[in-house]
Predicted model as a PDB file, atoms N, CA, C, CB and O in Angstrom, pLDDT in the B-factor column:
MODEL        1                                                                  
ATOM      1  N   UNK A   1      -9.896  70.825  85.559  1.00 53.00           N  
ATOM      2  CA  UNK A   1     -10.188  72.041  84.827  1.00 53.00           C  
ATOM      3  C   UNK A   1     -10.195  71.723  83.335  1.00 53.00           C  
ATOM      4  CB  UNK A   1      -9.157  73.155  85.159  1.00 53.00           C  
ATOM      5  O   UNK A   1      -9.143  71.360  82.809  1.00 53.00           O  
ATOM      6  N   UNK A   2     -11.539  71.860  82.478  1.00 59.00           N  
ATOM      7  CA  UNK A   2     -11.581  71.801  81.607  1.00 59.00           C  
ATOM      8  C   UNK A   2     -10.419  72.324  80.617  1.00 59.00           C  
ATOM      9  CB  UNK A   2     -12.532  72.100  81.621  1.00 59.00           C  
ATOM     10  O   UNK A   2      -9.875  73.159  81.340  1.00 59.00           O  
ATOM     11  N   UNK A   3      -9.609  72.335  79.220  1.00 74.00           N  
ATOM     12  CA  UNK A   3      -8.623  72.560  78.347  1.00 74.00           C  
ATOM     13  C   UNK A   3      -9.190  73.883  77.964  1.00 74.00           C  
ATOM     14  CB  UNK A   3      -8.380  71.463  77.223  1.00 74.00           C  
ATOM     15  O   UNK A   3      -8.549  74.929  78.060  1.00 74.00           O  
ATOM     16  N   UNK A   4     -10.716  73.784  77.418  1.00 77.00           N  
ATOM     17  CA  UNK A   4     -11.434  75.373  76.608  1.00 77.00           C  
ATOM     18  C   UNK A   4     -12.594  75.112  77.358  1.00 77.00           C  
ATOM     19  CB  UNK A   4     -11.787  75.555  74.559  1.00 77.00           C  
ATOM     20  O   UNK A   4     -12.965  74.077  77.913  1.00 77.00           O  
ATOM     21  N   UNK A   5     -13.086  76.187  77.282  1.00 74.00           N  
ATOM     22  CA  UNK A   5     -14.780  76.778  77.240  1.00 74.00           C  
ATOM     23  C   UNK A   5     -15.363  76.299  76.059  1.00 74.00           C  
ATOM     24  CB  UNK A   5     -15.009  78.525  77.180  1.00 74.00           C  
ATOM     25  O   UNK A   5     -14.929  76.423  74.914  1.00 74.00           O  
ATOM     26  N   UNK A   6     -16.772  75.529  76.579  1.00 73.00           N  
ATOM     27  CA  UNK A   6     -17.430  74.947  75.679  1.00 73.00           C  
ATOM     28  C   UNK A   6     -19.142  75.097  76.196  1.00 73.00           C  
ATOM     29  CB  UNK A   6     -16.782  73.439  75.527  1.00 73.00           C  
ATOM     30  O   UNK A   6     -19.840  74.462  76.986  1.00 73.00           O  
ATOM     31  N   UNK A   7     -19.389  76.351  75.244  1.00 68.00           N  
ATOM     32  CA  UNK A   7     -20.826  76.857  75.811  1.00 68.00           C  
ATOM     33  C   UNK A   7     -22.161  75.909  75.548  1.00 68.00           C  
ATOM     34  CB  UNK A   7     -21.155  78.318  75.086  1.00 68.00           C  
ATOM     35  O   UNK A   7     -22.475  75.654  74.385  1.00 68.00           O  
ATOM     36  N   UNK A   8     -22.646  75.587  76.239  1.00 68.00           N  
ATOM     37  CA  UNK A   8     -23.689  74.679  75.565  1.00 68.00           C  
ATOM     38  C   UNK A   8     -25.161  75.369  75.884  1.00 68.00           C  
ATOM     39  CB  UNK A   8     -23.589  73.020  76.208  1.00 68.00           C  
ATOM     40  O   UNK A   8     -25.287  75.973  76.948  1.00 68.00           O  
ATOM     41  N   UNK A   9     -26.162  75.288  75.054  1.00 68.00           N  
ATOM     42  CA  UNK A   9     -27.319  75.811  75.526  1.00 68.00           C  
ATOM     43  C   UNK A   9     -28.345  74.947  75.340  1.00 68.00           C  
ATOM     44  CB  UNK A   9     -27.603  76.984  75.000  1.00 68.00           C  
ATOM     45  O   UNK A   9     -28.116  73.918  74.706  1.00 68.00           O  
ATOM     46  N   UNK A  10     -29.711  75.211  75.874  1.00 65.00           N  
ATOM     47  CA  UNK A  10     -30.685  74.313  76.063  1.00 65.00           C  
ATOM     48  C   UNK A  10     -31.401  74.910  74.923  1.00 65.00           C  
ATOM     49  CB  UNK A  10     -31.381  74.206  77.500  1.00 65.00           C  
ATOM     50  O   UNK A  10     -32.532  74.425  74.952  1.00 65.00           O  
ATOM     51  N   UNK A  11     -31.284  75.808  73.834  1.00 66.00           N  
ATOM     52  CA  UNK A  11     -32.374  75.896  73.122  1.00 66.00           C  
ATOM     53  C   UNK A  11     -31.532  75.548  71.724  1.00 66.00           C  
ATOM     54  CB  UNK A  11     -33.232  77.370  73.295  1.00 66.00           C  
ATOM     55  O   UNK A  11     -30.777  76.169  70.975  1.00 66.00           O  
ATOM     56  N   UNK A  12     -31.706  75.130  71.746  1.00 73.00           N  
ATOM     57  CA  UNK A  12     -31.230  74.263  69.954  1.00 73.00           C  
ATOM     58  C   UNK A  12     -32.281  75.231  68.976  1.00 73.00           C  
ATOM     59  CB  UNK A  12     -31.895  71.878  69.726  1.00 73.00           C  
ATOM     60  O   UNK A  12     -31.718  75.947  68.148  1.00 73.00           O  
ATOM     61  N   UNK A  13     -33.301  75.259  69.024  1.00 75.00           N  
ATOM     62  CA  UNK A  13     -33.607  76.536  68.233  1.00 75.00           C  
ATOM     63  C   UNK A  13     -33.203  77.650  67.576  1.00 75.00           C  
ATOM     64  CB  UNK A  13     -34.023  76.963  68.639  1.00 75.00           C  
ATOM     65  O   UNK A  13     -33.200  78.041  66.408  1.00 75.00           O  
ATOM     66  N   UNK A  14     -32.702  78.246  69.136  1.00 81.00           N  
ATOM     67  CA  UNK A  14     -31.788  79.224  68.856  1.00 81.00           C  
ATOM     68  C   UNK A  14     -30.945  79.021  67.560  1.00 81.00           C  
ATOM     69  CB  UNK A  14     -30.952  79.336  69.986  1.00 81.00           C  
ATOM     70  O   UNK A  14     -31.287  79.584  66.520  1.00 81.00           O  
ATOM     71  N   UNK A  15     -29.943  78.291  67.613  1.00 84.00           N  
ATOM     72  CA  UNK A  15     -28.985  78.263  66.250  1.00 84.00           C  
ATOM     73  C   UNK A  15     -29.273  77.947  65.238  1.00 84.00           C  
ATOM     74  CB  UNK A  15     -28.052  77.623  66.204  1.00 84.00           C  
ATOM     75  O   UNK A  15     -28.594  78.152  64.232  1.00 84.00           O  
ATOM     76  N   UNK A  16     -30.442  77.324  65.277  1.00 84.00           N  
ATOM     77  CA  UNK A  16     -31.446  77.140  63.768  1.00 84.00           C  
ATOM     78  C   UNK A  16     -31.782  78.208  63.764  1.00 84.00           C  
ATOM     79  CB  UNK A  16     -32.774  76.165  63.575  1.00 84.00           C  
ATOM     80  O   UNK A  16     -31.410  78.652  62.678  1.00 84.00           O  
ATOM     81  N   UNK A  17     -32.393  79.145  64.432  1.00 88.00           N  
ATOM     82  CA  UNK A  17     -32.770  80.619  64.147  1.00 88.00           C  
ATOM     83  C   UNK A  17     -31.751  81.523  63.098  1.00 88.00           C  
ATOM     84  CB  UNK A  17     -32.783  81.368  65.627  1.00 88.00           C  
ATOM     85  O   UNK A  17     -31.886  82.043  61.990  1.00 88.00           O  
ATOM     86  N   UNK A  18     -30.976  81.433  63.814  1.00 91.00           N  
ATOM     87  CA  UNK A  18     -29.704  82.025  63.576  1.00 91.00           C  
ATOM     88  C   UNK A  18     -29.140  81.566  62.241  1.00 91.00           C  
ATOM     89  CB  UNK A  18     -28.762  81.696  64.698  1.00 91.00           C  
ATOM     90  O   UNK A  18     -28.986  82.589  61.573  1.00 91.00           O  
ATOM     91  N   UNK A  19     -28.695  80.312  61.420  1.00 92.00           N  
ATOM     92  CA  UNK A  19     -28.660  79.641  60.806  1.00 92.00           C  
ATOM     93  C   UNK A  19     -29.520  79.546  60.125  1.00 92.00           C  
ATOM     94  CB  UNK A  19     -28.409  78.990  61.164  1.00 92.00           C  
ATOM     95  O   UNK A  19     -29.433  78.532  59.433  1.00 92.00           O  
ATOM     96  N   UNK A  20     -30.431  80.165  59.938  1.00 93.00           N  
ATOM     97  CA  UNK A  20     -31.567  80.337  59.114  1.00 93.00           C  
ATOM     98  C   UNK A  20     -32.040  81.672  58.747  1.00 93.00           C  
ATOM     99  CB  UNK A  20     -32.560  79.729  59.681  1.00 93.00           C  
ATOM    100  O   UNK A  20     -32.397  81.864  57.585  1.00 93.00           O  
ATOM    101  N   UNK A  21     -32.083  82.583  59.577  1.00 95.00           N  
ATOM    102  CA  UNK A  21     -31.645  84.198  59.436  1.00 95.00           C  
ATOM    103  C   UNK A  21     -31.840  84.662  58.062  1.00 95.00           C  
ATOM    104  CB  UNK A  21     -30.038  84.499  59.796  1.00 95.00           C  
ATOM    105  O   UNK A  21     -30.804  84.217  57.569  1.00 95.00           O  
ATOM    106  N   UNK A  22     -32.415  85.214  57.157  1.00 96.00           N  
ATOM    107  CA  UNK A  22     -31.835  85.763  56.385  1.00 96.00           C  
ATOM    108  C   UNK A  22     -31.137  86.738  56.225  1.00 96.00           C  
ATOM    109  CB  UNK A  22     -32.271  85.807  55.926  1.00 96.00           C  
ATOM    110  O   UNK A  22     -30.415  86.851  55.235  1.00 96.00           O  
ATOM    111  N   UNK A  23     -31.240  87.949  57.498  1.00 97.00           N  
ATOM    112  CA  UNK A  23     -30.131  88.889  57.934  1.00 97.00           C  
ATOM    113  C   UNK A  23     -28.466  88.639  58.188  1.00 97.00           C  
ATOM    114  CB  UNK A  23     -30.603  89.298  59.118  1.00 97.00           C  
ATOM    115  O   UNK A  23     -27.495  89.367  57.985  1.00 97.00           O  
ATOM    116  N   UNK A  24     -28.577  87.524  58.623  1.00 96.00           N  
ATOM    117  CA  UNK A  24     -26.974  87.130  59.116  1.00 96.00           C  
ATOM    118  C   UNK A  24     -26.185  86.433  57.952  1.00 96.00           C  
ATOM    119  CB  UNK A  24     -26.957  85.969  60.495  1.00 96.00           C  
ATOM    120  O   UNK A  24     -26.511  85.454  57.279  1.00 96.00           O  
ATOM    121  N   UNK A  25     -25.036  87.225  57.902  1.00 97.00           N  
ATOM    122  CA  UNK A  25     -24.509  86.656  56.839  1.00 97.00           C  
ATOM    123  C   UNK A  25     -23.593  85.412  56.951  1.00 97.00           C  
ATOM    124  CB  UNK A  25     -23.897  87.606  56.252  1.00 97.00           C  
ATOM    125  O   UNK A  25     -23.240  84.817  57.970  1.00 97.00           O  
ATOM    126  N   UNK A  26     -23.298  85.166  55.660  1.00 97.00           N  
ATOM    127  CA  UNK A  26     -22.987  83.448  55.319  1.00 97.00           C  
ATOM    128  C   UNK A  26     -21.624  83.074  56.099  1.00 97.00           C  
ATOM    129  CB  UNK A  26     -22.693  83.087  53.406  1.00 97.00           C  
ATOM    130  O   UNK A  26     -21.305  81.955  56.501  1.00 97.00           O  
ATOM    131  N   UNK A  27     -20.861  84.335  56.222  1.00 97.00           N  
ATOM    132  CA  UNK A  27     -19.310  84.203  56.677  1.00 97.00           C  
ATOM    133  C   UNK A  27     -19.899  84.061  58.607  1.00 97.00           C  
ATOM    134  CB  UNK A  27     -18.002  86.105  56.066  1.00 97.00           C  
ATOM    135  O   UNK A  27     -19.385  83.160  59.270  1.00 97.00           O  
ATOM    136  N   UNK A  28     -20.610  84.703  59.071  1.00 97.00           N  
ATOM    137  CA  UNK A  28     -21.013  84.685  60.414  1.00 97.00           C  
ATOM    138  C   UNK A  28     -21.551  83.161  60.415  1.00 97.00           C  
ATOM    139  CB  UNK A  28     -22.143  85.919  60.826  1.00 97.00           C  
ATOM    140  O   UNK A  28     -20.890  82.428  61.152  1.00 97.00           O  
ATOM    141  N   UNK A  29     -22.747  82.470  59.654  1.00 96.00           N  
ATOM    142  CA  UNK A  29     -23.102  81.535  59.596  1.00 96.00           C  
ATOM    143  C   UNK A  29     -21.892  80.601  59.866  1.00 96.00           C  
ATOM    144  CB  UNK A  29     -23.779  81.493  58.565  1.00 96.00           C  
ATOM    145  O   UNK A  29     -21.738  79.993  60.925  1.00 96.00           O  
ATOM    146  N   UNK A  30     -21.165  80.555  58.952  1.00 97.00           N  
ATOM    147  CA  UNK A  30     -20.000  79.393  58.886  1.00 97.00           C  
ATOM    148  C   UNK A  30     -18.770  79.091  60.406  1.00 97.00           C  
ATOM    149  CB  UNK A  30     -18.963  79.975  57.396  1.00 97.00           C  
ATOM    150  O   UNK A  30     -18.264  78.076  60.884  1.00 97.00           O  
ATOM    151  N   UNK A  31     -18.699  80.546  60.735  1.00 96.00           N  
ATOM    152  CA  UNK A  31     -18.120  80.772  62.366  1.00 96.00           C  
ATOM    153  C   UNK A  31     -18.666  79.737  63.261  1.00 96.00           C  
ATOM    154  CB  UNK A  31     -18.598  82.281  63.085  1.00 96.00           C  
ATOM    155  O   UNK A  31     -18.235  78.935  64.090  1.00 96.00           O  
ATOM    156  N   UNK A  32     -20.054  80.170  62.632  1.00 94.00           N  
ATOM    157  CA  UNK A  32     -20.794  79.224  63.740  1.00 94.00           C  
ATOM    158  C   UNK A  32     -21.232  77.828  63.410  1.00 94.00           C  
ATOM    159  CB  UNK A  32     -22.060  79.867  64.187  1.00 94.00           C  
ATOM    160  O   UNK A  32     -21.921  77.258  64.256  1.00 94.00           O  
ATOM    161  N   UNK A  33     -20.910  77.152  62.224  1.00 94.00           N  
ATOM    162  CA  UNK A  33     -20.397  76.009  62.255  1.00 94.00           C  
ATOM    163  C   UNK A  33     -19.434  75.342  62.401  1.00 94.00           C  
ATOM    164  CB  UNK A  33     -20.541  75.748  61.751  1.00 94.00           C  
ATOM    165  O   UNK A  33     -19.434  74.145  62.687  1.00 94.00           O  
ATOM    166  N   UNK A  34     -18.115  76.316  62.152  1.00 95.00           N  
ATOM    167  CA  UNK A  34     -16.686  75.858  62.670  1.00 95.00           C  
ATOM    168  C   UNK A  34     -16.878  75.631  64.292  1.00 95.00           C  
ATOM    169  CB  UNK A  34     -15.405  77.131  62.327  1.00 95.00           C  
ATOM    170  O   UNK A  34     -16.440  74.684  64.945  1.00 95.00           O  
ATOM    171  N   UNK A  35     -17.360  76.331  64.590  1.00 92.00           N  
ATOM    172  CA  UNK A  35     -17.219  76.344  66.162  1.00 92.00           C  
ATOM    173  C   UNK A  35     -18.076  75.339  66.529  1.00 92.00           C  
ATOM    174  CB  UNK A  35     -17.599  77.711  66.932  1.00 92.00           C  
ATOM    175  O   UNK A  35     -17.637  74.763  67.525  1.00 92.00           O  
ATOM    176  N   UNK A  36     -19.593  74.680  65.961  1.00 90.00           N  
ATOM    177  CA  UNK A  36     -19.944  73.587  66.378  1.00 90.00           C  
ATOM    178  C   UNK A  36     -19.197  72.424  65.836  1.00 90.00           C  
ATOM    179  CB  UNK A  36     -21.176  73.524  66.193  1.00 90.00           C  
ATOM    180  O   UNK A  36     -19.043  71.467  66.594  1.00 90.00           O  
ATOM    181  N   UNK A  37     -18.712  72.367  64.642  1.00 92.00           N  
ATOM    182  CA  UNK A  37     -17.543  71.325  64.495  1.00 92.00           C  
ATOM    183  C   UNK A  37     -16.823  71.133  65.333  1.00 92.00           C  
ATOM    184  CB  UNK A  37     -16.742  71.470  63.653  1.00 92.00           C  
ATOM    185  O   UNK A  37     -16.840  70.005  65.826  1.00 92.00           O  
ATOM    186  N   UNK A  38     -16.055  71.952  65.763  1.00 91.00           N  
ATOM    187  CA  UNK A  38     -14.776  72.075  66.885  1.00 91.00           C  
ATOM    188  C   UNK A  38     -15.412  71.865  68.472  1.00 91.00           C  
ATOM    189  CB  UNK A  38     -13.955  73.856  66.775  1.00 91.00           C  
ATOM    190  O   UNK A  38     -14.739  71.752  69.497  1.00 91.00           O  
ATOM    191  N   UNK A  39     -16.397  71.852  68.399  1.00 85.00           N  
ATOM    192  CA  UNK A  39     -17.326  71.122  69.673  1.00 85.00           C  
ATOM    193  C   UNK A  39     -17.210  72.394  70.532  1.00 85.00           C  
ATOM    194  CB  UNK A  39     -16.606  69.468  70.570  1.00 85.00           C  
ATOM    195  O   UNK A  39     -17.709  72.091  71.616  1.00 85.00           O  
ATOM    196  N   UNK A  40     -16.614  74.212  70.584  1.00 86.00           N  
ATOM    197  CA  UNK A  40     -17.105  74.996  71.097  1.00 86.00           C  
ATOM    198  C   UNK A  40     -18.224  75.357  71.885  1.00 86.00           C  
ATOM    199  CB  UNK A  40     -17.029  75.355  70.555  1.00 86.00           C  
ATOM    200  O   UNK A  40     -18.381  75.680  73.062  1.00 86.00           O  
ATOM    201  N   UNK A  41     -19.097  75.183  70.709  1.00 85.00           N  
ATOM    202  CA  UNK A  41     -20.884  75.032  70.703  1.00 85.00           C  
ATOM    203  C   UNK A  41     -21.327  73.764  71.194  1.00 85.00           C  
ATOM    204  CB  UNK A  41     -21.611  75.118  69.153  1.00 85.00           C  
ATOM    205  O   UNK A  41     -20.727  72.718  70.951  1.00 85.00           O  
ATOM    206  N   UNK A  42     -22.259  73.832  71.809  1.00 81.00           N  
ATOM    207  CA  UNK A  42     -22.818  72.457  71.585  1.00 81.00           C  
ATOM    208  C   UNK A  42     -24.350  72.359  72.210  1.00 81.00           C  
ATOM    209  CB  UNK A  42     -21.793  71.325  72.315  1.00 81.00           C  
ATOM    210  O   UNK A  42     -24.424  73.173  73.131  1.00 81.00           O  
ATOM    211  N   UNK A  43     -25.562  71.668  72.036  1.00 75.00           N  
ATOM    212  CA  UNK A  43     -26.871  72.310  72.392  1.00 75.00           C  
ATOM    213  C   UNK A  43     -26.776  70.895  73.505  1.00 75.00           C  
ATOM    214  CB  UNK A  43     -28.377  72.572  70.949  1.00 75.00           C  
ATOM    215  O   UNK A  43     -25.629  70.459  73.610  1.00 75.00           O  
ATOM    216  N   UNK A  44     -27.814  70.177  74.300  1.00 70.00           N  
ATOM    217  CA  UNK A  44     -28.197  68.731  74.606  1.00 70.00           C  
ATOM    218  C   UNK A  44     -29.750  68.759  74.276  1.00 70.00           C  
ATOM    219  CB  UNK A  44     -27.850  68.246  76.274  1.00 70.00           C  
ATOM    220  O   UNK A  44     -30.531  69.576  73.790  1.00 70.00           O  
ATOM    221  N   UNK A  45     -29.805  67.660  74.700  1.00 65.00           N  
ATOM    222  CA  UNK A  45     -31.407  67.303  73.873  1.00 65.00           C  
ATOM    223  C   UNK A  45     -32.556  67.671  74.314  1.00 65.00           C  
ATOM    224  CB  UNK A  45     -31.782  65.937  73.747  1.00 65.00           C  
ATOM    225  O   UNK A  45     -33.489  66.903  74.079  1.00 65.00           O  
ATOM    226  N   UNK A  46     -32.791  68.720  74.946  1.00 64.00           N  
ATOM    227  CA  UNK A  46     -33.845  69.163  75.449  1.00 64.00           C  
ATOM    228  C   UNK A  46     -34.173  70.803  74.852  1.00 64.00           C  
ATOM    229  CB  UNK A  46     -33.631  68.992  76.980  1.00 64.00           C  
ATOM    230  O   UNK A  46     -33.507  71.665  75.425  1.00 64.00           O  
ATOM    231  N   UNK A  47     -35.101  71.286  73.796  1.00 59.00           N  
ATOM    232  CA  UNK A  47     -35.242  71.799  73.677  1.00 59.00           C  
ATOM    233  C   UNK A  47     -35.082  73.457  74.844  1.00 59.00           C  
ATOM    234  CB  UNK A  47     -35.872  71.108  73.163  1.00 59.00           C  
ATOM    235  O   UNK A  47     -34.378  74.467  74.863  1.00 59.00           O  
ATOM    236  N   UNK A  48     -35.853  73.056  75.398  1.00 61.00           N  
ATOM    237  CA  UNK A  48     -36.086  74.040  76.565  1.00 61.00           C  
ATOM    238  C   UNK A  48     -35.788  74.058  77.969  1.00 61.00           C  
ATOM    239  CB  UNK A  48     -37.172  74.197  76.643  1.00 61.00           C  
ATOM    240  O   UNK A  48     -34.901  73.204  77.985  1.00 61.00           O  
ATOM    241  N   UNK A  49     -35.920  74.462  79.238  1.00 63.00           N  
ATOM    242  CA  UNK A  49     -35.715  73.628  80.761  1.00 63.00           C  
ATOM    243  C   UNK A  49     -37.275  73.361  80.890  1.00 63.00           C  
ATOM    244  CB  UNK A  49     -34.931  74.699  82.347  1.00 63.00           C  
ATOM    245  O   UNK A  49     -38.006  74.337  80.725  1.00 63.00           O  
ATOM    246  N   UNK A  50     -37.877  72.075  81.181  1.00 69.00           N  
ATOM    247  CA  UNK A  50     -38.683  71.683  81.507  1.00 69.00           C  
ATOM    248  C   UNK A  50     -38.844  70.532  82.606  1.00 69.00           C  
ATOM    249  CB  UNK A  50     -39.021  71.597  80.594  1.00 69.00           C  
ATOM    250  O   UNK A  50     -37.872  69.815  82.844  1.00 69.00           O  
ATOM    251  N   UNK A  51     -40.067  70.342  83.287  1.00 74.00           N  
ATOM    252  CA  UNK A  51     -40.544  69.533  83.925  1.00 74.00           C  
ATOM    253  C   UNK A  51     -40.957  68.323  83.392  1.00 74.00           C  
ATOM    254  CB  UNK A  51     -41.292  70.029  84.434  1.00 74.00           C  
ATOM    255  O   UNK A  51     -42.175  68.281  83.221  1.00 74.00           O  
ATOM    256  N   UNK A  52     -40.023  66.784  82.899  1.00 74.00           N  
ATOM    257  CA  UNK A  52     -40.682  66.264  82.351  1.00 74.00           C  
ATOM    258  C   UNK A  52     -41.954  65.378  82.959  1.00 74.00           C  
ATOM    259  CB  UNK A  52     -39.901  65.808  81.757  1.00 74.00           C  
ATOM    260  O   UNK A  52     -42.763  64.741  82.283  1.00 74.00           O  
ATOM    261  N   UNK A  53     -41.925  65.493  84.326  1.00 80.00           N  
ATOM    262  CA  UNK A  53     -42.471  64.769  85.085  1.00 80.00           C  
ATOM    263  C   UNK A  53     -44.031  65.660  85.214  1.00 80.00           C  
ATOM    264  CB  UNK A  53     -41.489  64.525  86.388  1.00 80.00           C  
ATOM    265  O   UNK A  53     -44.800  65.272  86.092  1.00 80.00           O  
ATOM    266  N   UNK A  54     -44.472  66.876  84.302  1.00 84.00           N  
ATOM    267  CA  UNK A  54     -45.698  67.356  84.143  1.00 84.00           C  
ATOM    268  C   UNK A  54     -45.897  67.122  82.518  1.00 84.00           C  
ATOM    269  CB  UNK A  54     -45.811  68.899  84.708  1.00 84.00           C  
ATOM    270  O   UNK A  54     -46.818  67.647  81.893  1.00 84.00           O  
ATOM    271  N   UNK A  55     -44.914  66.271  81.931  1.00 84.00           N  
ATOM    272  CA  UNK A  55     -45.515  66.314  80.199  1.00 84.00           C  
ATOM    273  C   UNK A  55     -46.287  65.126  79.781  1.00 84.00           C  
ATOM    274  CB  UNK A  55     -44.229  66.347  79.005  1.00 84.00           C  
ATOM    275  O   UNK A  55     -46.034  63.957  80.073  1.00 84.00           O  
ATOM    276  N   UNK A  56     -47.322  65.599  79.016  1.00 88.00           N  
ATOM    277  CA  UNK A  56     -47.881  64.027  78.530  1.00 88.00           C  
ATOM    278  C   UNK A  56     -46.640  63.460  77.298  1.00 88.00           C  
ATOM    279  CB  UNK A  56     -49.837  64.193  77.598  1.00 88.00           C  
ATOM    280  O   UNK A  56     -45.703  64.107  76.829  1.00 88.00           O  
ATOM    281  N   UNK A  57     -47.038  62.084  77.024  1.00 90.00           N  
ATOM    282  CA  UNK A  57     -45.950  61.641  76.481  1.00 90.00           C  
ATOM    283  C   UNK A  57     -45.729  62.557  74.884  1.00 90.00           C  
ATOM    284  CB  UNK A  57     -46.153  59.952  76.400  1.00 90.00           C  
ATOM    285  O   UNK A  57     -44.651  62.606  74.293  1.00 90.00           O  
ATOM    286  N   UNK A  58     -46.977  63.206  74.418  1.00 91.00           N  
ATOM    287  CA  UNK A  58     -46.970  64.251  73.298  1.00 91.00           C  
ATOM    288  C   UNK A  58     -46.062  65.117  73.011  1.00 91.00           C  
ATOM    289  CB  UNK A  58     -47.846  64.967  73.366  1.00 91.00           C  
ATOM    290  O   UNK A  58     -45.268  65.274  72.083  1.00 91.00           O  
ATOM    291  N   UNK A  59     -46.436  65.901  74.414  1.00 85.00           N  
ATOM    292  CA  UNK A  59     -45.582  66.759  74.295  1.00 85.00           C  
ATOM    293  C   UNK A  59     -44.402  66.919  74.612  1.00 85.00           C  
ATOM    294  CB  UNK A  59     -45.905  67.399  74.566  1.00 85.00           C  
ATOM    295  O   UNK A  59     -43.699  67.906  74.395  1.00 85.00           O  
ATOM    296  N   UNK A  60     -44.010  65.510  75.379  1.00 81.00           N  
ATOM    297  CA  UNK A  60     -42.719  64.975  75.514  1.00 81.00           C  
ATOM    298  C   UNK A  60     -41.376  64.994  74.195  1.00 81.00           C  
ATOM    299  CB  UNK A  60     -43.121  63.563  75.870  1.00 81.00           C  
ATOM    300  O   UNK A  60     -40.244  65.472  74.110  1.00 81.00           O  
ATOM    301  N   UNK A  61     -42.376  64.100  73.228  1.00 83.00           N  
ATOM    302  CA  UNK A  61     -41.687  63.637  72.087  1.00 83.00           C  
ATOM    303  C   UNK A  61     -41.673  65.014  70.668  1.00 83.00           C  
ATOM    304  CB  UNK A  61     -42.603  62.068  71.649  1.00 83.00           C  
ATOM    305  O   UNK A  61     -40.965  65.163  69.672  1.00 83.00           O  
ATOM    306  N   UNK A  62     -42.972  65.893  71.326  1.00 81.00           N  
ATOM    307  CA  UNK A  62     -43.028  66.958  70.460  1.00 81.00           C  
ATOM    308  C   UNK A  62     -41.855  67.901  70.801  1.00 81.00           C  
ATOM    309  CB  UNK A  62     -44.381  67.635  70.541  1.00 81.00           C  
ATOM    310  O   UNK A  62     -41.242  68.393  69.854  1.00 81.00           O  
ATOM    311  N   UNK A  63     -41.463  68.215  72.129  1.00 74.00           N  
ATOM    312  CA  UNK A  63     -39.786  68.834  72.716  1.00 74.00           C  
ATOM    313  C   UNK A  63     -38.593  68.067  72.083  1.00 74.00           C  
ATOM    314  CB  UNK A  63     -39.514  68.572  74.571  1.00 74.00           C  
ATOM    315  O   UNK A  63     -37.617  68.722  71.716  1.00 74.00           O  
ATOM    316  N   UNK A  64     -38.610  66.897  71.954  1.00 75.00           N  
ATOM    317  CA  UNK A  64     -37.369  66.410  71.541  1.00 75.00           C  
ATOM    318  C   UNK A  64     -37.413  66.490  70.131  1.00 75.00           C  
ATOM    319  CB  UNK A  64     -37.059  65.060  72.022  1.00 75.00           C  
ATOM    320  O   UNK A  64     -36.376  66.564  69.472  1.00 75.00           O  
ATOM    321  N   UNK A  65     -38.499  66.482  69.639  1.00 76.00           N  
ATOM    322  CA  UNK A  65     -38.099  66.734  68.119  1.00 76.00           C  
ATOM    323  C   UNK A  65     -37.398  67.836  67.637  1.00 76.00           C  
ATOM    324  CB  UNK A  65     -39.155  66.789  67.363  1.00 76.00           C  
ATOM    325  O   UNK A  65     -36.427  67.882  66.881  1.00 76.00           O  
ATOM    326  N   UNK A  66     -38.126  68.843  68.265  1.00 71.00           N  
ATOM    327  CA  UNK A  66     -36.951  70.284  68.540  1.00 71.00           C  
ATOM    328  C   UNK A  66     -35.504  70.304  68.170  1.00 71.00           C  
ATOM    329  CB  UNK A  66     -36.752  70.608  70.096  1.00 71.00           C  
ATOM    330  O   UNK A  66     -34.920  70.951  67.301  1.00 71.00           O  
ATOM    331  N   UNK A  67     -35.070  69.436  69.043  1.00 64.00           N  
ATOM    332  CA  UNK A  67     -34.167  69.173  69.197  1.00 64.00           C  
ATOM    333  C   UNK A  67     -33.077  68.536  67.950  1.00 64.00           C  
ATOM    334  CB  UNK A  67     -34.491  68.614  70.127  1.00 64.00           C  
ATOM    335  O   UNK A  67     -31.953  68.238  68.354  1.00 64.00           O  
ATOM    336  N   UNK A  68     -33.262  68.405  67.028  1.00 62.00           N  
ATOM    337  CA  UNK A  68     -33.088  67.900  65.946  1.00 62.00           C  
ATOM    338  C   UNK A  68     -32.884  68.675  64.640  1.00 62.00           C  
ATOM    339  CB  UNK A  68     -33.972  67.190  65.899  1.00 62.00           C  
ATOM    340  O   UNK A  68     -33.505  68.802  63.585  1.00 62.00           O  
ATOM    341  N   UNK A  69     -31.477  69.247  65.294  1.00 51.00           N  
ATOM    342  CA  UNK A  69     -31.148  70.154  63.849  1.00 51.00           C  
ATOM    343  C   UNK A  69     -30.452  69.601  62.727  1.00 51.00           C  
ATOM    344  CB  UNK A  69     -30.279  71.340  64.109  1.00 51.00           C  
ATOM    345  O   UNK A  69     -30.568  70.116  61.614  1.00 51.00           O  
ATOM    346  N   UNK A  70     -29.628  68.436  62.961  1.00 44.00           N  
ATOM    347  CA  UNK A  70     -28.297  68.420  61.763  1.00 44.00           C  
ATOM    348  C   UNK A  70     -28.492  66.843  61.883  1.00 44.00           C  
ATOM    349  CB  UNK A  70     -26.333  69.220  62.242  1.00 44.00           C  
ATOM    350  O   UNK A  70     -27.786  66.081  61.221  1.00 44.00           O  
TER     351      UNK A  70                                                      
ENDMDL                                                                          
END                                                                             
């Protein structure tokens, strides 16, 4: 049994969204870097759920770039 809950999601976007926001403020922003510091958060490298076994290698490498916030 894991110690904490540690949410992870497949869209790394998402928190660049969010993190980029100009609605959301700076103190909410920072929550949500403490918490990816503290490894709470955490995305893996796949932008989205996909089939990689239908991607050309393009759009392969164009998903993982996604992936590439910090």
């Amino acid at each position: 049994m894991p110690d904490k809950f540690t949410w992870t999601t497949q869209v790394p976007w998402l928190i660049a969204h969010y993190l980029n926001h100009p609605d959301v403020f700076e103190e909410a922003k920072e929550r949500l870097r403490s918490a990816i510091k503290a490894g709470t958060i955490k995305w893996h490298g796949l932008p989205v759920t996909f089939h990689t076994e239908l991607m050309d290698r393009e759009l392969f490498e164009c998903s993982l770039s996604i992936s590439i916030l910090f």
